[in-house]
N, C-alpha and C positions, 0 to 999 in steps of 0.2 A: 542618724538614720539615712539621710539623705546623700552623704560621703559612702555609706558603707553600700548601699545601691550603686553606685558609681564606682565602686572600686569593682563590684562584681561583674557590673556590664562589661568592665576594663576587659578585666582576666577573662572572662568568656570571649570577647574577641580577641584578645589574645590566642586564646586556647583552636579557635576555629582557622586563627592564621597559619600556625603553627603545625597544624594537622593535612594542611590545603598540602595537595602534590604539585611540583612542578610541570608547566605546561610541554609538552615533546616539540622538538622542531620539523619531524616532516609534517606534522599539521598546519605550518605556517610556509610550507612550498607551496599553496596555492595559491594565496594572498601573494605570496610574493611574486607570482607571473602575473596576478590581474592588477597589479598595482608598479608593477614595474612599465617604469616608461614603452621602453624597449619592445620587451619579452608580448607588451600588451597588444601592441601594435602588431605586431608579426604573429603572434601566439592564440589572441584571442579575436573570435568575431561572430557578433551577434546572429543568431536565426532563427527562421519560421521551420517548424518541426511540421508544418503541415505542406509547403513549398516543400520542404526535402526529401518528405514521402513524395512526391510526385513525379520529383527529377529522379528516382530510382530508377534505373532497366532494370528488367526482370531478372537478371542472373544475380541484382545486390541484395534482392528484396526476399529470396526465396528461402523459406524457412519449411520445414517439414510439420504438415499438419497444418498449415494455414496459406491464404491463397494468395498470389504471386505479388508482387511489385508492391508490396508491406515493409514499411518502415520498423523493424520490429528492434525494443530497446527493452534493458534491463532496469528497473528505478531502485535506487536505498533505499528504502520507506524513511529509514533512522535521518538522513539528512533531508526529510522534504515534509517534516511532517508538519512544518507550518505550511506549507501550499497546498499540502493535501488537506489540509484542514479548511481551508477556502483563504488562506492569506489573513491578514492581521488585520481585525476590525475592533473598535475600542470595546467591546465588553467579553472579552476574551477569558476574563480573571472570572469570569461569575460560575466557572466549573462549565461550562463545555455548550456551545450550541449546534447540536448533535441535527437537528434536520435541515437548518443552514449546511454543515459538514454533508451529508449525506444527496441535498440537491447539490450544491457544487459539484461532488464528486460524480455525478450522475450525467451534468450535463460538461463535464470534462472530457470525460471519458465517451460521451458521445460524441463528441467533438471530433477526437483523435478518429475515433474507428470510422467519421465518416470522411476524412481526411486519409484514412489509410496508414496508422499508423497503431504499432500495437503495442500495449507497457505490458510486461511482468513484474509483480512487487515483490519486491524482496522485504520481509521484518527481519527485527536482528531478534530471532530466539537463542542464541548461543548466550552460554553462560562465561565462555571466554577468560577462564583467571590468570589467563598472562596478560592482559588487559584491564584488570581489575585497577589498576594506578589510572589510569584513563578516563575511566569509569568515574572514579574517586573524586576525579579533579570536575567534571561535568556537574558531578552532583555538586559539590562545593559551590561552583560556577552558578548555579539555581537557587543555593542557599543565600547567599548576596542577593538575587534579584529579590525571590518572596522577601527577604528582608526591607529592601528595598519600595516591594511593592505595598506590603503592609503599612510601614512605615508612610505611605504617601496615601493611604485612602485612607486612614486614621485621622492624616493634615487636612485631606483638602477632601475627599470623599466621591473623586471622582476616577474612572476607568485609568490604569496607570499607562505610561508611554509603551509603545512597540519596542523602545529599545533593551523592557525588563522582560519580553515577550518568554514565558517558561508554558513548553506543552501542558496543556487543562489532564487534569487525571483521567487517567483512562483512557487517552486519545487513541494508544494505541488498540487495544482492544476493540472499541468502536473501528477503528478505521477499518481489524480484521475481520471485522461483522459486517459493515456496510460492503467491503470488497466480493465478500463472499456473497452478500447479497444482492448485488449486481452483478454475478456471476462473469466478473475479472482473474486475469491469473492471479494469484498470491499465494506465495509460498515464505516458508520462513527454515532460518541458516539454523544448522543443527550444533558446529563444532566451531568455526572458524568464519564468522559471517563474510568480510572481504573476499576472501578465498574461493567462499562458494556462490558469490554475486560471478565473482568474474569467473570460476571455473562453467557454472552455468552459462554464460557469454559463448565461451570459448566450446560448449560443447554441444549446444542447439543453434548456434550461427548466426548469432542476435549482432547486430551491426554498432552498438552502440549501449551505451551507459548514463545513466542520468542520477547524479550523484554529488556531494560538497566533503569531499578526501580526496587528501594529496594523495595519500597511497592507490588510489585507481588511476593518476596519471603515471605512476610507476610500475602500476600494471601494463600503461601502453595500450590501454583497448581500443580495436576499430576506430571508436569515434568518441569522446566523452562530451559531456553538456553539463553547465555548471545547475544545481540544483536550485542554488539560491537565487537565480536570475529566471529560474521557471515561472510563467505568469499567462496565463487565457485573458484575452481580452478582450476590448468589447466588441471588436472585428469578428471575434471567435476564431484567432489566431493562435496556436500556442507558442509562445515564445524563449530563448533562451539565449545564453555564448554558450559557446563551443570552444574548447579547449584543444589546440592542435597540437600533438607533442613532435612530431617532426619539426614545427619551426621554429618552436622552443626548440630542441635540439640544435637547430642551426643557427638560431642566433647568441644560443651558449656553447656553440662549437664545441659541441659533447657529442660521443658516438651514443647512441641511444642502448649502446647496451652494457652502460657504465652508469645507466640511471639507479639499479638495485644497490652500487657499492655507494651515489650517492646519497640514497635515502637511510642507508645504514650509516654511512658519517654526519649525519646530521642530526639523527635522534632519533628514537621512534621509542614502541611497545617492549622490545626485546635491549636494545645496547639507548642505555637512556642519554638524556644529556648530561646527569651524574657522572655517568660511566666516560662520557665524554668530554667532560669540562678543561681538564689537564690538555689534551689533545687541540681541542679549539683553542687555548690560552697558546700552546704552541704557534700555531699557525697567525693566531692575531694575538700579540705578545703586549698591547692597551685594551685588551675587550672590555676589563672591570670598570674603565673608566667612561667609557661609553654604553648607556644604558638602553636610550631611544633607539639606537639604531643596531642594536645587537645580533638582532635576527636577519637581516639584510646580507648586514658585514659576515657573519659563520654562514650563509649559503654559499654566498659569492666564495670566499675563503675557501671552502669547501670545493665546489666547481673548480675553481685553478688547480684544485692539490688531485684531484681525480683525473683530469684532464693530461697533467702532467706525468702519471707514470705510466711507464713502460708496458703494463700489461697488467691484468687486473684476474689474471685465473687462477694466481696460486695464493688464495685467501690465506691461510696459514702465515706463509713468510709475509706479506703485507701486513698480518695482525700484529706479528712478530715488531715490527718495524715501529708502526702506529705507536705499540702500547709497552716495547721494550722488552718483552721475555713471551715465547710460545707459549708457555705455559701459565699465563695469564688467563682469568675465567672469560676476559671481556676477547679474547680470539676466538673460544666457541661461540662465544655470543655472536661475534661479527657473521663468522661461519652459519651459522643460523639463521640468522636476518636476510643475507644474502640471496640466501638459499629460500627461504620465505619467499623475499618479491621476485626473483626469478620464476619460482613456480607458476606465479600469475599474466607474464609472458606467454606471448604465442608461441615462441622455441621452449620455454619451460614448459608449456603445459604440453607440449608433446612427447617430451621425456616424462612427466610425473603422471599423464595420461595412464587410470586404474583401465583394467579389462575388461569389456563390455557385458554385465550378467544377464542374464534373460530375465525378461518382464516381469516381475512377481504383482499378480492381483493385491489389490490394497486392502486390509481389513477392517467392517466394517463395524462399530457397535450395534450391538443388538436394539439401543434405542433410536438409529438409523437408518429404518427401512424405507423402499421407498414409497410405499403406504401412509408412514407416518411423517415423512417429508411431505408428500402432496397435504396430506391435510393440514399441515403446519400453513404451506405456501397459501392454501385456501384461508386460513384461519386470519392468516395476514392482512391479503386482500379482501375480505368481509370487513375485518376490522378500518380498513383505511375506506373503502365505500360509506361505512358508519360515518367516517370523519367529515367525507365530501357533504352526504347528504345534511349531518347538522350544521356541518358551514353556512349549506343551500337555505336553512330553516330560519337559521339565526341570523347570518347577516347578507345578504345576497354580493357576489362578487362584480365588481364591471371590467374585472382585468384576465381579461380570456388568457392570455400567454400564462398567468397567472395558476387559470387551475388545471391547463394541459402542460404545466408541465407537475401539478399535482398530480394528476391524472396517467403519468407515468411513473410516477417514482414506486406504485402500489404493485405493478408486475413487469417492474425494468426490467430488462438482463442485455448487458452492452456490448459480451462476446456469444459468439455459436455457443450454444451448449455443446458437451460431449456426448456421444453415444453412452446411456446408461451402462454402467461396471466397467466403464474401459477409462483406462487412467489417462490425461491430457500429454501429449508429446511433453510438454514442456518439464511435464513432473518425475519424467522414467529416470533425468539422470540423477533422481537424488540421491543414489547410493553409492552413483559414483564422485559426489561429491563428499558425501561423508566421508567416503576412502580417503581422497584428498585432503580433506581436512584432517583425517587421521595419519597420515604419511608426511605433512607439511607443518603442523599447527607448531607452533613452540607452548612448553610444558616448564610449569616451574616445581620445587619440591612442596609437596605436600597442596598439588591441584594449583600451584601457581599466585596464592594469596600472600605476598610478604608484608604483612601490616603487621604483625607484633611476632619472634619467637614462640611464642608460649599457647601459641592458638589450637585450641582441641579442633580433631577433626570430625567431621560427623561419621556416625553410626547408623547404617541403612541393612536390612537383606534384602538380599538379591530376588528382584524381582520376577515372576513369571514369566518364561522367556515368548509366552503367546500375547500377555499383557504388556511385555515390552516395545514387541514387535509393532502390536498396534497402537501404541503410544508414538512409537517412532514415525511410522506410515503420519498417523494425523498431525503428529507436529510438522512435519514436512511439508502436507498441504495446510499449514495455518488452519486447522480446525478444532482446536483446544488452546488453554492459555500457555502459553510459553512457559511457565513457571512447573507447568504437571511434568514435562518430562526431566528438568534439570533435578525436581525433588527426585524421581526414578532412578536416574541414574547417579548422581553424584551426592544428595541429601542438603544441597545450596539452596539457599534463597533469598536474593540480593533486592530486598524493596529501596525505592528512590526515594529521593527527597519530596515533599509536598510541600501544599501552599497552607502553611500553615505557623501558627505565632510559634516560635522559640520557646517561651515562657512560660507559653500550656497557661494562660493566666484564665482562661474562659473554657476553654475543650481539652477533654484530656489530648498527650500523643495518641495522632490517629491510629497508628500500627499496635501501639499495645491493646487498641480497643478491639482492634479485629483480629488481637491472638490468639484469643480462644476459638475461632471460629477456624485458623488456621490449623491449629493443633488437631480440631476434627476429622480434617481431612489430610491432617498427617497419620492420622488411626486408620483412616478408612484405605488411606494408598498401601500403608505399609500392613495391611492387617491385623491391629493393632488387639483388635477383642479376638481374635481366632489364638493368635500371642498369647493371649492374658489367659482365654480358656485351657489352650492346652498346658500353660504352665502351671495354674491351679488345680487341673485334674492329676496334672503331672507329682504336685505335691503333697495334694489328698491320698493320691494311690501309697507311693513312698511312706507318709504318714500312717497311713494304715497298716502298712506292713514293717514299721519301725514297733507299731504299739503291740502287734502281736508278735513279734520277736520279743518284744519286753515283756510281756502276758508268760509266752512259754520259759523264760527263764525264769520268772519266780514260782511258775508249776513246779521248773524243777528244785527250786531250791525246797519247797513243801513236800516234795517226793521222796527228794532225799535227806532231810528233815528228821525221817523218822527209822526205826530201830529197822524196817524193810519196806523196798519198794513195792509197792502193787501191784497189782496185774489189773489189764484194761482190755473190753474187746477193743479189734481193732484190724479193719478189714473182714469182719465176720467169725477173726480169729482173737484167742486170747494172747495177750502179751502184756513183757513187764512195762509196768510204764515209764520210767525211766527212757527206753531204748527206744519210744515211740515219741517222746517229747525230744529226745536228740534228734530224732528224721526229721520231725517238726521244724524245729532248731536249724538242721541244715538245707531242708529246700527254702527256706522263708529267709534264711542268708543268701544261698545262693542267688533268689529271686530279685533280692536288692541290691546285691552287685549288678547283676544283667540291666535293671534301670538305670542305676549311677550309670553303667559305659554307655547306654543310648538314653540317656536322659536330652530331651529337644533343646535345640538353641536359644537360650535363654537371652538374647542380648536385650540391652539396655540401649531403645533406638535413642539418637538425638540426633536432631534439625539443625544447621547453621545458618541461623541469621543475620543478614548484616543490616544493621537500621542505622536510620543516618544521624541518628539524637548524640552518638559518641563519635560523628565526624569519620566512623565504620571503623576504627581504629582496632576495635577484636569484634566478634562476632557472640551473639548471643545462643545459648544450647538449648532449646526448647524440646522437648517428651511432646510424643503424641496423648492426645487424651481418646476416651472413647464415649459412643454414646448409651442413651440408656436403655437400648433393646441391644439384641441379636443378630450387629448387621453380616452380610453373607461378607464373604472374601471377594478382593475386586475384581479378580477374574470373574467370579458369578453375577456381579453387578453388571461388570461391561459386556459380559457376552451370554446371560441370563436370555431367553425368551419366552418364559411361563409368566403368564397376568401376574401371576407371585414373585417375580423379578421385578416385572415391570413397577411393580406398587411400592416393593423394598428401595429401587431406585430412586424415585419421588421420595421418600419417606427417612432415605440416607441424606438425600438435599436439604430436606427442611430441617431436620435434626441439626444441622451443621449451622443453623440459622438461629438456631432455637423457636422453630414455627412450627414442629410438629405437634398443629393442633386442628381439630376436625374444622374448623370455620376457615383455618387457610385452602381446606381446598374445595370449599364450597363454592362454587363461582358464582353464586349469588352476592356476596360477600368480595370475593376479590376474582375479578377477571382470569382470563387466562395471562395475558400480556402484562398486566400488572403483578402478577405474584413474587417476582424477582425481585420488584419496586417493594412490595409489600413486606417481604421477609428482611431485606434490609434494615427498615425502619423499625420493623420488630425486634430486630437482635439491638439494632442501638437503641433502645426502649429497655432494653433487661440489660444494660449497661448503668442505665441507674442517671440521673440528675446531668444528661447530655442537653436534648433537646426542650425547649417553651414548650407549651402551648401551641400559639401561634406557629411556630414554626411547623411542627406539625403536619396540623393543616393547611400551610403554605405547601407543603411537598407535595399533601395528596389532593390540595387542589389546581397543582399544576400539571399532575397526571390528568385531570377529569376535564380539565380546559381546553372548548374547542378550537383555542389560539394556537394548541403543541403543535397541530399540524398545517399550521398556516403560515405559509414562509412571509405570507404579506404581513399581514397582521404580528407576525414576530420583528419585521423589518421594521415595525412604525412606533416600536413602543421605545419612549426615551428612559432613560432613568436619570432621574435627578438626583439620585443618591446612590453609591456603592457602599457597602459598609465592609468594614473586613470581618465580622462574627458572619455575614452572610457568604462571603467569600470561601471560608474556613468551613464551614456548614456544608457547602454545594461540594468543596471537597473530600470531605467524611461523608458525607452519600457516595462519591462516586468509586472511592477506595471501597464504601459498601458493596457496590455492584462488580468492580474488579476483582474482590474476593471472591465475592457468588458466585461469577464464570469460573473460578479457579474450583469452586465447590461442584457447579455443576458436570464439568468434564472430569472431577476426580470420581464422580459418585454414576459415569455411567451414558454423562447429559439424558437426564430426564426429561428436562424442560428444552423443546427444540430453538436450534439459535437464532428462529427468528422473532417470537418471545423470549429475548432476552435484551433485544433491540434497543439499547438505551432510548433511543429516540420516538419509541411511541411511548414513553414516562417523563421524561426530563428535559429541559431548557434551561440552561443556564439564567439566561435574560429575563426570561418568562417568571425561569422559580424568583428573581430577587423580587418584580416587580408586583407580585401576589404575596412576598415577606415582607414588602413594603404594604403592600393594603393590609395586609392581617394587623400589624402595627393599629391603623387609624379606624379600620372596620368594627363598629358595634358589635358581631355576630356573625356566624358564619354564612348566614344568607345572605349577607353583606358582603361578602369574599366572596360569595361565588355568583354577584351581579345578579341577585336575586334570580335565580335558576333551580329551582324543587328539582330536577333532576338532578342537578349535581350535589345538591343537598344531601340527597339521597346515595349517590357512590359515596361521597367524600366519610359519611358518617357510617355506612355499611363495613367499609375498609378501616374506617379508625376502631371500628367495634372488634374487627377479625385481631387487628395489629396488640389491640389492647387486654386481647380476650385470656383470662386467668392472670393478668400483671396487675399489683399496686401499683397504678403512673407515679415514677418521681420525676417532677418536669425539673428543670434547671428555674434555679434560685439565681441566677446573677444578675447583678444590678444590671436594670434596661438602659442599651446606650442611646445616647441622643439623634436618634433618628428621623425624628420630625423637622430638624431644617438643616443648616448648616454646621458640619463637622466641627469640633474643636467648641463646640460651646459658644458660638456666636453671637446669639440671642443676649441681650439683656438678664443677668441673675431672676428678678419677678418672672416676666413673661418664660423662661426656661422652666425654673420650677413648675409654674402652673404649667406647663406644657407637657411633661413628665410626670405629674401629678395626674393629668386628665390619661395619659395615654396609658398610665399602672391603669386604672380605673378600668380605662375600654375594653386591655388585655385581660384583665380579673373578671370581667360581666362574660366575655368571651371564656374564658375557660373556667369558668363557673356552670357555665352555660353548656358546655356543652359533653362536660369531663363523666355527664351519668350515663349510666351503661344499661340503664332498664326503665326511666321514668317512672313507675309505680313503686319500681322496688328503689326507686335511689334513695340519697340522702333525702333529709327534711326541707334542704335547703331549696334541694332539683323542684321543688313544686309536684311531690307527686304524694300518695296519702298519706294523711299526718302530720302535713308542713307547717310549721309555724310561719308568725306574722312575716307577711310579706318584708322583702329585702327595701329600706331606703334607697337605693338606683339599683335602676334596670338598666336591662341590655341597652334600650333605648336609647340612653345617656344618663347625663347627670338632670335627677328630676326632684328639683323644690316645690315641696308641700305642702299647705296648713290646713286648717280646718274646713277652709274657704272653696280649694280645691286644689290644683296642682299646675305644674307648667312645665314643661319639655327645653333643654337649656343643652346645647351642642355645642361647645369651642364657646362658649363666654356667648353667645346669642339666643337670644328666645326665641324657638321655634315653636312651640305651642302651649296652650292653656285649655283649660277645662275647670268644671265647676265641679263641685264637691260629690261624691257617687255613694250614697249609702245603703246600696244594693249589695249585693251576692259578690263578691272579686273571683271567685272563682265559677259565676253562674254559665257566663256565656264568651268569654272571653277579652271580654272588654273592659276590665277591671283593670287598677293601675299596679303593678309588678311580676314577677317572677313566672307566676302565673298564668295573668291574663296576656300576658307582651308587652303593655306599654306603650302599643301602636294602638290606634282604633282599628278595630275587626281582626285582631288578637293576633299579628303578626310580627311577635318578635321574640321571647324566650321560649311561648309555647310550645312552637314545633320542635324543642327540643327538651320540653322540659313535660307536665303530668297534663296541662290543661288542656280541654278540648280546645278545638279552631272550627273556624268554617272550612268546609271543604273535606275533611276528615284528618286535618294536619294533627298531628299529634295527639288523636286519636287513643284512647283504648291506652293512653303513655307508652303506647310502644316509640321506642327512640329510629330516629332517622340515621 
């Protein structure tokens, strides 16, 4: 058995190597100027971005639409998302610490604007399939690390190194919520993301680039800044290098405008290093045998052979040359690529420079007013006031910096706002980027995906061209998830790798768990019940009129049947009948012809997924499904403004969740700002045997903890243990809530985006170290620091989450979580150790799993219950005749003498019932028995 384990781990890494794409070499042109002696020296040099806004004159600094002697720069979002994320601190892997993320960026970005300096963020929403190899190779590249990283807290159990550092799920969506909510520019790339970072440079007069691609210094912009050397310090400086290509150019004695044919003979997206290999092997005729320095030697190599010809504008004959015959596919390629990084040129973009359109107003959904924005913005700041004052109650603060700058993060905004309805300078030229991108992009056959021959394409109809429009508008200003308009327009959808086991040995694959959620709102985007309706009626009609063309033929055959035909009225008149069953006969033909030629389009949608479980190798075809009402078409959902819109919206959301049920939207029950939190956990609930117990109530007692908003109190908590079931866990939540945004904005955004705000529900750090008390906690008043308030959300929310499910928790053997990884402990002491902590988590979810107290089981202590349980919540309790004793972790904590009173009188009795505690504080409140104070009361459950 042991062999045959081993041979399969073999061939599975085998299979993952083998699938891995090779790395392109203009990626490794910028390593190789910051790492070359030379090029370093001359090419690169450190600076203050807050110094450099200062040394502007007014004529560098002047941007339209903002005021003079501004430092104003372009960011990638895609290369800085570890700095935008606040930089790399060890509990990175626990799924996300989203209001860490959110102060950093708050007090970054205040930093700059008081400094004079201003970022626009670019995300990469393009779907990009001639980059799909790139792509490929990235995710690959993250596969190795979560392997890696699993693999290491499995050993040792602790936070993995910075060097496996793979973005937490979600980040990006977070990062476009928190930007927007600080009211920052951010926009995201529709076709061609490079293209349209730098075409936007080139077309609002932004001085500069902050960014980690070689291809933006072959763009040659103004001024570039390396991304990965971005860093605020404690001076509150912001720091970076700066990349200068002028002395690169002079010190590789290249004409700067023979940089496009060099990042085309080196490698790239479009003429690979495949395509190039023979060509390098020319030029350095031992490359095979030098391994370590391969990349080095073909730049350099490359430089000489550029350098050295004659004249570099008649691509064609140079292709000719290069690769032997014109008519070679890799001379259009060359032609193409050329032509690519030329465009992003200051002389290219004033050749490929689209015509200037006039302004078009931007379209808003109907659940976007600014009505329901203010009240959202208010709802926000009530809710983070809520947070200051319980801090104030609970634990008093003495670190003033501390809660001013809580104290802003609840109504920050760090740019001018814009005049209400008027679109920001910065956002007008999005269309004339898209032109660009549409005029420049390269295109391969069949959308540009070459992973296998044989790969179906998907099948979408063509979308409303009002619903397009405004799909396009919002993704352009990054107000939907990126993934809504690639499903619109093309029917792709490329999910990444996650941090999650290969083996699926604990948790199913996270993405098959949230297919079915997707499929929903691949119904609702493409109209999937409007579909189904008009082809059912479409078949009934048909049907109908097939049974009565069949009815009137055998009339006729009984008509004529006999020695003579009848006579019938007909129209008032008499007639034979024969000649009135042939009219019959022929409009009731005629009539079914006329459906058959305008019978509606009946296609067969399918979705192309690409999941990374098959290294993406073909893509998966997924059907939309539908839900189980009458949802409107999406035009009506998104631009609907009848309360009966408004309700279908909400109602299309939760359905996609599988939470359309009356307690989800009771807010007594589940908040406004938690319902997103809430329906997550419910959909992975109807997934069936995912989540404990414990775990559970670790998520929704880390929404109700007044530590989520406390960046001190988050900063001070250590963990002694990371586990990877919790690791895997924090990221099946957050892929929950990725989805949800995808649901959200498919269905209308019912839920405004600043409830949706990861970070008034979740902490990475927070959730492990309340998964780690759920572990060793008696009960849930033990988890939540003995706090009847939160007793009271935590159990409201698990009643909504659970309301009309049999819970199947998860059966898997509990891992060893109470000390040291890998089974350290001594065999005896482990066992018992594991033995008491089944025990703890059994009283706990024994405890707490009834839904009515009166009405529950016999077990819950409520009418009817048989003899009390031998251990209570309390612990493990040894009893005899005599009386009993209280026994925690192998110690005796209490004793009592024998009670031969009432056990259910007054709650002082010893099990289920009474609590187990004196003065009846411990299963009662959740189970039939009275308490003092009115806890569990009436067995209504908490």
């Amino acid at each position: 058995m042991t062999h045959f384990v081993c041979f399969f781990a073999l061939h599975v890494l085998n299979f993952f190597q083998k699938c891995k794409p090779s790395r392109m070499g203009i990626q490794e042109f910028q390593n190789f100027i910051e790492t070359d002696p030379e090029l370093s020296k001359n090419g690169v040099k450190g600076v203050d971005l807050v110094k450099t806004a200062w040394k502007l004159n007014k004529s560098q600094g002047q941007v339209g639409g903002m005021p003079p002697n501004r430092l104003p720069l372009v960011v990638d979002a895609e290369n800085c998302l570890d700095r935008l994320y606040g930089g790399f601190y060890s509990d990175w892997c626990c799924g996300g610490e989203w209001n860490h993320m959110l102060e950093f960026l708050s007090v970054f970005f205040s930093t700059l604007q008081q400094a004079n300096v201003h970022m626009a963020i670019f995300v990469n929403g393009a779907l990009e399939p001639s980059r799909f190899d790139d792509w490929v190779t990235e995710q690959m590249k993250t596969r190795q690390n979560v392997r890696n990283i699993l693999k290491h807290l499995n050993k040792r159990g602790t936070p993995p190194p910075k060097v496996w550092w793979v973005p937490p799920t979600g980040v990006r969506s977070v990062l476009r919520l928190a930007l927007r909510h600080l009211n920052v520019t951010v926009m995201s790339s529709m076709e061609s993301h490079k293209q349209e970072v730098v075409g936007f440079l080139r077309e609002n007069g932004y001085l500069g680039i902050v960014a980690d691609s070689a291809e933006y210094c072959i763009f040659d912009p103004p001024r570039y800044f390396s991304a990965k050397s971005l860093k605020l310090t404690l001076k509150m400086t912001v720091e970076s290098k700066e990349i200068v290509m002028d002395e690169v150019a002079r010190t590789l004695d290249l004409n700067p405008n023979r940089f496009s044919l060099l990042a085309a003979l080196i490698g790239n997206h479009v003429l690979t290093t495949a395509d190039l290999a023979a060509f390098h092997t020319k030029l350095i005729p031992d490359l095979e045998t030098d391994k370590d320095g391969r990349t080095v030697r073909i730049i350099r190599a490359v430089v000489d052979y550029v350098r050295s010809l004659q004249t570099v504008d008649d691509i064609p004959s140079l292709g000719a040359d290069i690769f032997g015959n014109r008519e070679d596919p890799r001379v259009r390629k060359l032609k193409e690529v050329v032509d690519y990084y030329n465009s992003g040129t200051e002389e290219g973009y004033r050749k490929f420079i689209p015509s200037r359109r006039k302004k078009r107003e931007g379209i808003k959904l109907a659940s976007e007013t600014p009505e329901q924005e203010g009240e959202s913005r208010q709802a926000y700041k009530n809710l983070m006031a809520e947070k200051r004052k319980a801090k104030v109650i609970g634990e008093p603060s003495e670190d003033k910096d501390t809660d001013d700058a809580t104290d802003k993060l609840d109504s920050l905004t760090i740019e001018d706002k814009h005049e209400e309805g008027k679109v920001s300078p910065a956002l007008e030229s999005g269309d004339m980027m898209k032109d660009e991108g549409k005029n420049n992009s390269s295109s391969k056959p069949d959308g540009g995906y070459p992973r296998s021959k044989n790969v179906m394409r998907p099948t979408i109809p063509s979308p409303h061209p009002e619903v397009l429009k405004t799909a396009s508008d919002r993704h352009r200003q990054a107000c939907m998830s990126p993934a809504l308009y690639s499903l619109l327009t093309t029917g792709d959808l490329k999910l990444p790798q996650l941090l999650e086991d290969e083996t699926h040995s604990e948790l199913p694959p996270i993405h098959t768990v949230y297919r079915e959620l997707r499929q929903r709102v691949y119904g609702i985007v493409f109209n999937q019940h409007h579909l189904t309706f008009t082809k059912n009626k479409y078949e009934d009609e048909v049907n109908t009129i097939k049974k009565n063309i069949k009815a009137i033929k055998t009339a006729q055959k009984k008509a004529g049947g006999g020695s003579s035909s009848g006579v019938t009225l007909h129209n008032g008149e008499p007639r034979n009948e024969l000649e009135v069953l042939e009219e019959k006969l022929e409009v009731a033909t005629k009539k079914l012809d006329n459906m058959e030629k305008n019978a509606p389009d009946l296609m067969d949608i399918k979705i192309r997924e690409w999941v990374p479980y098959n290294c993406y190798a073909t893509p998966e075809m997924v059907s939309p499904k539908t839900c189980q009402w009458s949802v409107p078409t999406v035009k009506r959902l998104w631009f609907g403004t009848n309360l009966e819109d408004k309700q279908r919206r909400l109602r299309a959301f939760l359905s996609c969740l599988n939470s359309d049920i009356p307690l989800m939207m009771n807010t007594g029950n589940v908040p406004q700002h938690l319902l997103l939190m809430c329906c997550v956990l419910r959909y992975i609930m109807t997934q069936k045997s995912i989540l404990r117990k414990p775990e559970l109530d670790a998520f929704l007692v880390t929404a109700c903890s007044s530590e989520l908003m406390d960046a001190e109190s988050l900063s001070r908590i250590k963990l002694d243990l990371v586990t990877a079931r919790g690791v895997q866990l924090a990221t099946l939540f957050m892929q929950g809530v990725e989805m949800a945004l995808l649901a959200n904005d498919a269905c209308g955004a019912p839920v405004p985006f600043l409830m949706c705000a990861p970070w008034l529900f979740f902490d990475g750090k927070l959730f492990h170290s309340k998964l780690r008390r759920a572990v060793v906690a008696q009960n849930l008043l033990e988890m939540c620091n003995h706090d009847i308030q939160m007793v009271v959300k935590v159990e409201q929310m698990r009643k909504a989450i659970l309301d009309g499910l049999v819970p199947e928790f998860s059966n898997v053997p509990f891992p060893g979580m109470l000390g040291a990884p890998g089974g350290q402990f001594p065999p005896a002491k482990q066992n018992y150790m594991l033995q008491q902590n089944k025990v703890n988590m059994m009283m706990n979810m024994a405890g707490n799993m009834s839904r009515g107290g009166a009405g529950g089981p016999p077990f819950m202590g409520g009418p009817g219950s048989g003899p009390p349980h031998p251990q209570s919540a309390a612990g493990m309790m040894a009893r005899g005749g005599g009386g009993g004793k209280l026994v925690v972790a192998g110690s005796v904590v209490g004793q009592w003498g024998a009670n031969y009173g009432n056990r259910n009188g007054n709650g002082a009795g010893i099990g289920p019932a009474g609590g187990g505690r004196p003065g009846g504080m411990g299963n009662g409140m959740r189970g039939g028995g009275p308490s003092p104070g009115g806890i569990g009361a009436g067995g209504k459950r908490w």
